[in-house]
N, C-alpha and C positions, 0 to 999 in steps of 0.2 A: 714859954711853955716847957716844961720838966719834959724830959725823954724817958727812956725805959732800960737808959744804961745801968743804972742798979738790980735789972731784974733780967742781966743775958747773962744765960745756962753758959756752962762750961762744956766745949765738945775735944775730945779726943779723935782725930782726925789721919788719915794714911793718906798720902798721894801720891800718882806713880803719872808722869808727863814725857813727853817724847820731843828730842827737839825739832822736827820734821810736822810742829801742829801748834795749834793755838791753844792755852793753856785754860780751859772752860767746864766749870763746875758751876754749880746750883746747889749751896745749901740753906732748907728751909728753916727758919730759926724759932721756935716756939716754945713758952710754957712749960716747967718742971714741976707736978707729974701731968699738968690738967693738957698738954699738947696744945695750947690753943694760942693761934695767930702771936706772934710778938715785935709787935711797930719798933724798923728802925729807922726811922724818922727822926733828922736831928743828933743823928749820932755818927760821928765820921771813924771811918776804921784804914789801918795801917797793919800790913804784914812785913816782913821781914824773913829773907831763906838766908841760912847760917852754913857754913861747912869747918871746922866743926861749930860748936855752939856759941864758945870763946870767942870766933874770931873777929877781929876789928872790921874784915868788909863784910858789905853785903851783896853779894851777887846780882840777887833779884829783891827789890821792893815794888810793892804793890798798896795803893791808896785808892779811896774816895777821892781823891784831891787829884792825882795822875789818871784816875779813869779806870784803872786796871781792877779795881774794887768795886763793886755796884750793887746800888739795892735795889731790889725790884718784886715786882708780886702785885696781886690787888691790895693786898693789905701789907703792904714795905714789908712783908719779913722775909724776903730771899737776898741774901749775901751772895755776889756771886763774884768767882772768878773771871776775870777777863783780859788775858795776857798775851798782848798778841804775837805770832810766828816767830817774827825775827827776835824778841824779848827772849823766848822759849831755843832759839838758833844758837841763840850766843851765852843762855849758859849752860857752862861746861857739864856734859852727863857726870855723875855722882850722885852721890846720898848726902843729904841737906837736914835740918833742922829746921819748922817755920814755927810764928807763933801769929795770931790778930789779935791787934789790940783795938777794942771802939774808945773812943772818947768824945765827952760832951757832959754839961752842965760841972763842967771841975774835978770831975770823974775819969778816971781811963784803969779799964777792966776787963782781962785779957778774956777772950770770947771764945776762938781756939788756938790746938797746939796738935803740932804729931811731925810727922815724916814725910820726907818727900826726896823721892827716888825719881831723878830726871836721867832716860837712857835716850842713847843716840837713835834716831829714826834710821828706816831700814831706807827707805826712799828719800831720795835728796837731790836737789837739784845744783 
């Protein structure tokens, strides 16, 4: 069964995380221009946070594959973050670089990209 990796929009994305929490978004992924439901079903996706962009490690990755990526909705089109506390503890407050990439059916096609500013939590144990 073909997937709908040729047909995910490109998002331009900001994120601002605290390491004192679990790192939880919901993005609904749909349709350009018509908005309508977009099955990811079949498609596994891989993020990656950079400091700066260049650089050889990765601080945080996040998959379908490790959990930390999930799709979810009535109709699979919610991408969501899922990163849990201590992942969010230990990396270092800074300003990051991330990208998602889905892949499936021989395809891999970057879905989003932006920024992400991780500060230290004010409450901590």
């Amino acid at each position: 069964m073909a997937t709908q990796i040729s047909n995910l929009p490109l998002y331009s994305v900001d994120v601002e995380t605290f390491t004192n929490e679990d790192a939880r978004a919901s993005f609904v992924i749909t349709t350009y221009p018509d908005g309508d439901p977009l099955s990811l079903v079949g498609i596994s996706f891989e993020m990656h946070l950079r400091h700066p962009r260049t650089a050889r490690t990765v601080p945080l990755d996040a998959s379908t594959a490790n959990n930390r990526l999930q799709i979810a909705g009535t109709s699979q089109n919610y991408l969501v973050f899922a990163i849990e506390q201590n992942a969010m503890e230990e990396l270092p407050p800074g300003s990051y670089v991330f990208d998602v990439v889905g892949k499936a059916d021989g395809i891999e096609n970057l879905l989003m990209y932006g920024t992400w500013l991780h500060t230290l939590g004010v409450t901590r144990t």
